[in-house]
C-alpha positions as CSV (number, residue, x, y, z in Angstrom):
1,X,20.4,16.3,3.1
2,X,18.4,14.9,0.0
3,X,14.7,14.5,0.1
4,X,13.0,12.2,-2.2
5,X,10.1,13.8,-4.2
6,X,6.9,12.0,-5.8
7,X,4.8,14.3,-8.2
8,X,1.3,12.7,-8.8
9,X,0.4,14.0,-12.3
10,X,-3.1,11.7,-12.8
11,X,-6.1,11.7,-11.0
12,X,-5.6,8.1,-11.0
13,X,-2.1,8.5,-8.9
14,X,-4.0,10.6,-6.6
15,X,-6.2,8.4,-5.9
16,X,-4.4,5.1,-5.3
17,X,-1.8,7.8,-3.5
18,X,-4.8,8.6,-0.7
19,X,-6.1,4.5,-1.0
20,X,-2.1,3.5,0.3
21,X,-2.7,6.7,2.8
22,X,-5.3,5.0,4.7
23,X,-4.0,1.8,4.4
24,X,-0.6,2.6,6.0
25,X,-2.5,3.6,8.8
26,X,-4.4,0.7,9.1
27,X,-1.1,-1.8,8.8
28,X,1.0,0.9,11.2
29,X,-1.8,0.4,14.1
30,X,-2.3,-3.5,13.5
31,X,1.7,-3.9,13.1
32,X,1.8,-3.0,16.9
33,X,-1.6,-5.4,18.0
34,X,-1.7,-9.0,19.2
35,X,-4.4,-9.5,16.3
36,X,-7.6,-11.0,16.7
37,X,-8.9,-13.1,14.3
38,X,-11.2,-10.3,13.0
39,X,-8.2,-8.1,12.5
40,X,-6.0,-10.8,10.8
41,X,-9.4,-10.9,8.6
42,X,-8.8,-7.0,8.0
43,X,-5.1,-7.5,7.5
44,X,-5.4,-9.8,5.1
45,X,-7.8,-7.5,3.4
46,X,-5.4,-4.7,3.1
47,X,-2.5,-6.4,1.9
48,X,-5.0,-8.0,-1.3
49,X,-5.7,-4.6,-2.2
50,X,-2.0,-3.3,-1.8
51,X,-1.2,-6.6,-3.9
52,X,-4.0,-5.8,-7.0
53,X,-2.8,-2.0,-6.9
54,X,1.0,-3.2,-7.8
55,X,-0.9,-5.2,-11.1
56,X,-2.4,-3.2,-13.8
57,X,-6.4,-2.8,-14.6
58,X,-6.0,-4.0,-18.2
59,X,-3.6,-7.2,-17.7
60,X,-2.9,-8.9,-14.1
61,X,0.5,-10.1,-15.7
62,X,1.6,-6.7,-16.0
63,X,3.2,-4.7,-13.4
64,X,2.0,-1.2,-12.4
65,X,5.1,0.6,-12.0
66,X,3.7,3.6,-11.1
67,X,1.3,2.1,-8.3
68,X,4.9,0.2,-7.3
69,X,7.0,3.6,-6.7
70,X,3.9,5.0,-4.5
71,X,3.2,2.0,-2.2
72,X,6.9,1.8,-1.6
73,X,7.2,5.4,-0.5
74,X,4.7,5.0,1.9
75,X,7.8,2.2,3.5
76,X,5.0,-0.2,3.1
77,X,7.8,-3.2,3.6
78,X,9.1,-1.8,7.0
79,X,4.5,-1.6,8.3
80,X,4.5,-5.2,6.9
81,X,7.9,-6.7,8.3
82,X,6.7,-7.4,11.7
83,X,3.7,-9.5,10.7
């Protein structure tokens, strides 16, 4: 059995690390609503900050690789493929 392992060596990993914590919880929980328009509002929300952490600070061109690898091991696509 392999087990795929992340190290977060930057207080700036760890922080976007616990940001994509809490928003995987908030996208697992509306994933399995009938939304409201309030919590399409909130949805929306969540997936505009998912979207700016994947760009880096200094140029919006440029992807954040790092940012990248985290959100997708949080299996971000499978919360946001029922929407």
């Amino acid at each position: 059995m392999c087990a795929r392992l992340q190290l977060l060596l930057t207080s700036d990993s760890l922080r976007v690390n616990e940001e994509v914590v809490g928003h995987v919880t908030v996208l697992s929980k509306l994933s399995r609503a009938r939304l409201t328009t309030g919590q399409m509002n909130n949805l929306c929300r969540v997936l505009d900050i998912l979207t700016a952490l994947c760009r880096a600070p200094f140029d919006p061109l440029y992807a954040h690789t790092v940012n990248q690898n985290i959100i997708a091991n949080h299996r971000t696509n499978e919360q946001t493929y029922y929407f």
